[in-house]
N, C-alpha and C positions, 0 to 999 in steps of 0.2 A: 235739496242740499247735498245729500250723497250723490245722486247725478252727476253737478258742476263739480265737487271732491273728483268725481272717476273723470270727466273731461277734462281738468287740470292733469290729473296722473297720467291720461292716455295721449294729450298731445306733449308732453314732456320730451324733450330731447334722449335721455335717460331710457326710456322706454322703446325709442326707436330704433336705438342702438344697440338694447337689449333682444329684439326682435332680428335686425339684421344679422348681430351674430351667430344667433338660434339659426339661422337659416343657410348663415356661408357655415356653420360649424358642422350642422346637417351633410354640406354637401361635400366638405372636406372627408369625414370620415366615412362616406363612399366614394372617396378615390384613397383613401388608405386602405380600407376592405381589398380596394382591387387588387392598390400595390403587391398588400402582403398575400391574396390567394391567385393571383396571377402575374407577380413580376417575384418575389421573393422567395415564396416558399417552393413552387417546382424545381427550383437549382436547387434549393436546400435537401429536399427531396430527393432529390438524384445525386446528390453527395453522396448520403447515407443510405444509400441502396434502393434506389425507385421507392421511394416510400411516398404516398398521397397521404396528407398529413385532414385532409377531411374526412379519411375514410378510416383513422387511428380509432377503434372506440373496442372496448370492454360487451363483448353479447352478455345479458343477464338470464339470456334463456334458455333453452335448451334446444333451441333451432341454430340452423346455420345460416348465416347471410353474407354476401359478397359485400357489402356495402352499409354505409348509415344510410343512406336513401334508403334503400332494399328494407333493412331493418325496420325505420320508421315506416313507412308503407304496409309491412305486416300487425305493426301497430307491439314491437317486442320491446323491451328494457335495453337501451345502453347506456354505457357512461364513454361520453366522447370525448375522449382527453385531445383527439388532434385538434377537433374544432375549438376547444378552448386556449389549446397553445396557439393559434392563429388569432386568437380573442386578445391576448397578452401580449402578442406582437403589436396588434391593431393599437391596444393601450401604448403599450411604450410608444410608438413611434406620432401619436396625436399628442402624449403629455411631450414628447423630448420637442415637438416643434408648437407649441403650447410653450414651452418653456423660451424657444429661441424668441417668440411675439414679445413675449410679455418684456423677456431681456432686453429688445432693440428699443422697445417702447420707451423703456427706462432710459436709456442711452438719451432716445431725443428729447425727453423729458429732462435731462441734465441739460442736454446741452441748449435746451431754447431758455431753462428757468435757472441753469447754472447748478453747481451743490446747492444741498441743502446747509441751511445756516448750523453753524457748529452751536451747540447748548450753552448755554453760562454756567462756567464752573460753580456749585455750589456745596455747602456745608448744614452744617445740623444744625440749630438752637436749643445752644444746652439749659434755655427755659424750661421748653415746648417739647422740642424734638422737632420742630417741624422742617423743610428745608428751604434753606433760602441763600439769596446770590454769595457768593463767596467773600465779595468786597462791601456788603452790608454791615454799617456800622447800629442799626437797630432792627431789630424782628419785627415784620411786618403782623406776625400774628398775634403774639403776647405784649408787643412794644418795649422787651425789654434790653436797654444796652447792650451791645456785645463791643469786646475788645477785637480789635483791627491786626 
């Protein structure tokens, strides 16, 4: 019984779509990595004074290191604040076209099903309280009269 349940669920359409996204969303944000650590940030870097923003980090130790490589390698404590600012670009810039998908989507979604339908104005039943269509001449919950 749970078997045919999981073979319902796994040839579902729902699920393969699920899956493709998982895998184009995988490969998008290894060309955002790239963007931001080899098309963005070296100009940004060299703005603000030849600065490699992978190698920004905090030593917690009492050694010196050239480098986060170098550091991790000797196995020392940092706190890597460049590699995280390059984390946060990575974010912003997967949500802001994450955000442009989902916008266009909407768009054709309007425009093949049209707007959505406007709600029916409605008011209170001062029976009940409950709500019901505006031009209701009886409460569908309590059944009692209302004035029009």
């Amino acid at each position: 019984m749970i078997i045919d349940e999981f073979k319902k669920f796994a040839v579902r359409g729902n699920l393969a779509d699920l899956a493709a996204g998982i895998v184009i969303g995988v490969a998008f944000t290894g060309v955002v990595n790239s963007f931001v650590n080899d098309i963005l940030m070296p100009p940004i870097g060299l703005v603000i004074g030849r600065v490699d923003f992978q190698n920004l980090f905090v030593n917690l130790s009492n050694r010196h290191f050239e480098s986060v490589a170098a550091a991790k390698a000797a196995g020392a404590p940092t706190l890597n604040y460049g590699i995280f600012i390059n984390q946060i670009l990575n974010f912003v810039i997967v949500a802001f076209a994450v955000f442009l998908l989902i916008r266009q989507m909407n768009k054709m979604n309007t425009a093949a099903y049209g707007p959505p339908p406007t709600p029916v104005p409605t008011k209170e039943c001062p029976q009940c309280a409950s709500t019901i269509p505006l031009k209701a001449r009886r409460c569908a919950h309590c059944t009692s009269e209302l004035s029009v």
